[in-house]
C-alpha positions as CSV (number, residue, x, y, z in Angstrom):
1,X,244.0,-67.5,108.1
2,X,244.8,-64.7,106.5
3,X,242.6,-61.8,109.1
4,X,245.4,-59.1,110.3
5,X,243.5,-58.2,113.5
6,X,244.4,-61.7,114.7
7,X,247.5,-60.4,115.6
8,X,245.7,-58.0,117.9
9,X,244.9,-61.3,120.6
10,X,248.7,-61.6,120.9
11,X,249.1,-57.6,121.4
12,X,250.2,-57.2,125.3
13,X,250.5,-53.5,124.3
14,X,247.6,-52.5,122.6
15,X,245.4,-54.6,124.9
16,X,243.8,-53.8,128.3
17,X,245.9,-54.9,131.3
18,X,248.5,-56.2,128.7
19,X,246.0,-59.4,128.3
20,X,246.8,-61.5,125.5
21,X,243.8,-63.7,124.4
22,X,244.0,-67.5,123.5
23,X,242.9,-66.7,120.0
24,X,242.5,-70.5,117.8
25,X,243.1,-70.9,114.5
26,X,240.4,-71.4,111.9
27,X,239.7,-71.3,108.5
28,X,238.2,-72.1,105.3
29,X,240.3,-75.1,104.4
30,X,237.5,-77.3,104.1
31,X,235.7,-75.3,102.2
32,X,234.7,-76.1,98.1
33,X,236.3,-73.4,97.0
34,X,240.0,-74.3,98.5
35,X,241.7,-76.2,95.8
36,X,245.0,-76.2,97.7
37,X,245.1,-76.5,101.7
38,X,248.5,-75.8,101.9
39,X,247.6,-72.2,100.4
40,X,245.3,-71.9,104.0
41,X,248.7,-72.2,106.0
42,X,250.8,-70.3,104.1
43,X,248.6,-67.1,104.5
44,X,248.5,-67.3,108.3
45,X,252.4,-67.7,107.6
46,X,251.7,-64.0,106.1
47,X,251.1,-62.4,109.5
48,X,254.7,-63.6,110.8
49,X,256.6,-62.1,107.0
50,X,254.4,-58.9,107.6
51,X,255.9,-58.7,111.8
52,X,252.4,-59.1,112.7
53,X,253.1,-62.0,114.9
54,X,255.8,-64.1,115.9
55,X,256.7,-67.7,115.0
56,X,255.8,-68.3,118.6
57,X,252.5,-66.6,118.4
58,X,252.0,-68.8,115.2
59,X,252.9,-71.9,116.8
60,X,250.4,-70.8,119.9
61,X,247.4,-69.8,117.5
62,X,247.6,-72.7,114.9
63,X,248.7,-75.5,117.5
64,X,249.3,-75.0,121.1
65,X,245.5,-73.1,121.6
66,X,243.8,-76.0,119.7
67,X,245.4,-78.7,121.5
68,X,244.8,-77.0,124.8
69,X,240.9,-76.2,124.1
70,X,239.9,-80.0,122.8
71,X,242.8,-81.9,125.2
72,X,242.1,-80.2,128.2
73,X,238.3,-80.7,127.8
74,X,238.7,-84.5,126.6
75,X,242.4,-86.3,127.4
76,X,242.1,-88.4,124.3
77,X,240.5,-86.4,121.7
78,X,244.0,-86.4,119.3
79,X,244.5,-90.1,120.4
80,X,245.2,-92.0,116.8
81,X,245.5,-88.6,114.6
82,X,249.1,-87.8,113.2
83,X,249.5,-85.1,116.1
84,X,248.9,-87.3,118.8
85,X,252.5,-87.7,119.8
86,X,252.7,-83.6,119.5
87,X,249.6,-82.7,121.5
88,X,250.7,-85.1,124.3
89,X,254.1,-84.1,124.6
90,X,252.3,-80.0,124.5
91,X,249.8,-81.1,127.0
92,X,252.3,-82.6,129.2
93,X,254.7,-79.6,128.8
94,X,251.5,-77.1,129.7
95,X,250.7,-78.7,132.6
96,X,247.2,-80.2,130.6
97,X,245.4,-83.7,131.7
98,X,246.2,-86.1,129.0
């Protein structure tokens, strides 16, 4: 969550061709060790206070990536989770089956 070279997927500059990369969020957060999950987001949340990224490469990284990758390979894979409603509307929005 916390990994500063993340930012470097959403770097049109510094990468070839100005390619950004579809770069999905992952972390420790299920981990023994994490005591508070809530700590998990509020490091990614670093990158954005540091100008590493912006809220909408945040948003891409921790929700729009994710929701793209599982509901683009199966249509129903949030069906029944508390983001359902979300990934829909995203998937919808993004031209995604589902």
């Amino acid at each position: 969550a916390d990994d500063p070279i993340t930012a470097w997927a959403f770097d049109a500059k510094r990468n070839p061709y100005g390619a950004t990369l579809r770069a999905v969020f992952s972390s420790d957060i299920g981990h023994w060790d994490v005591i508070d999950m809530e700590s998990v987001l509020e490091e990614a949340w670093e990158g954005v206070e540091e100008g590493h990224l912006s809220e909408a490469d945040l948003r891409a990284f921790t929700f729009e990536h994710p929701v793209s990758l599982h509901g683009r390979a199966n249509p129903k894979f949030f069906d029944g989770t508390v983001v359902e409603k979300a990934a829909r509307a995203w998937l919808a929005k993004s031209g995604s089956p589902g």
